[in-house]
N, C-alpha and C positions, 0 to 999 in steps of 0.2 A: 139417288146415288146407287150404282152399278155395286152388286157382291165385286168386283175386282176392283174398282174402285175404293169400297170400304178396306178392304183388305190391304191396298198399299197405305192407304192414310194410318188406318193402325200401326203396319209395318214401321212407315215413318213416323211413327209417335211415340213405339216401343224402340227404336234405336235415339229419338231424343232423350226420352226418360234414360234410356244407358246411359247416356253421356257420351253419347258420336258413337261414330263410327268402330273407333280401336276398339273402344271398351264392346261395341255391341258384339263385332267379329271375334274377340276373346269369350265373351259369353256363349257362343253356338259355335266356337272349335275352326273358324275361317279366318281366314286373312281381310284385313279393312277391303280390299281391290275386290276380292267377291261378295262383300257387301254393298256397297259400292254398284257395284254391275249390278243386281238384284234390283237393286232399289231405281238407278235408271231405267232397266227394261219391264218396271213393274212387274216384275215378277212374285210370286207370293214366297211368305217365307215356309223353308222348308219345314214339310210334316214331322217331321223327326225334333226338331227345332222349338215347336210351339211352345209344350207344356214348361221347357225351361224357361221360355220366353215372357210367357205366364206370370209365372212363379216369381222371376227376378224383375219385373218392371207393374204386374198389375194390370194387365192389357187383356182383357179374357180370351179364351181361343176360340170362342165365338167372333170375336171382331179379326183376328187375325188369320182364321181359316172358317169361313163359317160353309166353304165345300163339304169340309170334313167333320167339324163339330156345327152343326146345326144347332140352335136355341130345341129347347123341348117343345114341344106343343105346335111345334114348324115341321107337317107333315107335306112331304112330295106331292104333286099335283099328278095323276095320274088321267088318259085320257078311257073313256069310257064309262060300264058301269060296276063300279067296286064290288058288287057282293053277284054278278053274273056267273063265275066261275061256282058259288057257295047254293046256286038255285036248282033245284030239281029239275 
């Protein structure tokens, strides 16, 4: 499963725990019709959004932006050789 993929499954798992739609769009300050649209064009949920998101359903924001909040120990792949720039 694709990071964008994980992310709308969270998305749609943290607007179930709300209790739909209304309640999830009164949670993050939108209207049901922009949640709604979101959640069709899988789009993730907004950065701003998360840690409330978090907080009120239990969905960590590892799973619902893991762009931005990465797991720890989950370092970038970088191409070359890492300590090149640190060599005499």
């Amino acid at each position: 499963m694709s990071d964008d993929d994980s992310m709308a499954a969270a998305f749609r798992e943290a607007v179930r725990i709300a209790g739909g739609q209304v309640l999830f769009a009164g949670l993050i300050g939108r209207t049901q019709s922009a949640v709604s649209k979101m959640l069709k064009a899988e789009r993730p949920l907004p950065a701003e959004n998360v840690l409330t998101v978090e907080e009120a359903t239990g969905i960590s924001r590892h799973d619902l932006r893991p762009d931005i909040y990465p797991r720890e120990g989950v370092l970038p792949v970088r191409d070359g050789d890492p300590f090149e720039e640190a060599r005499p």
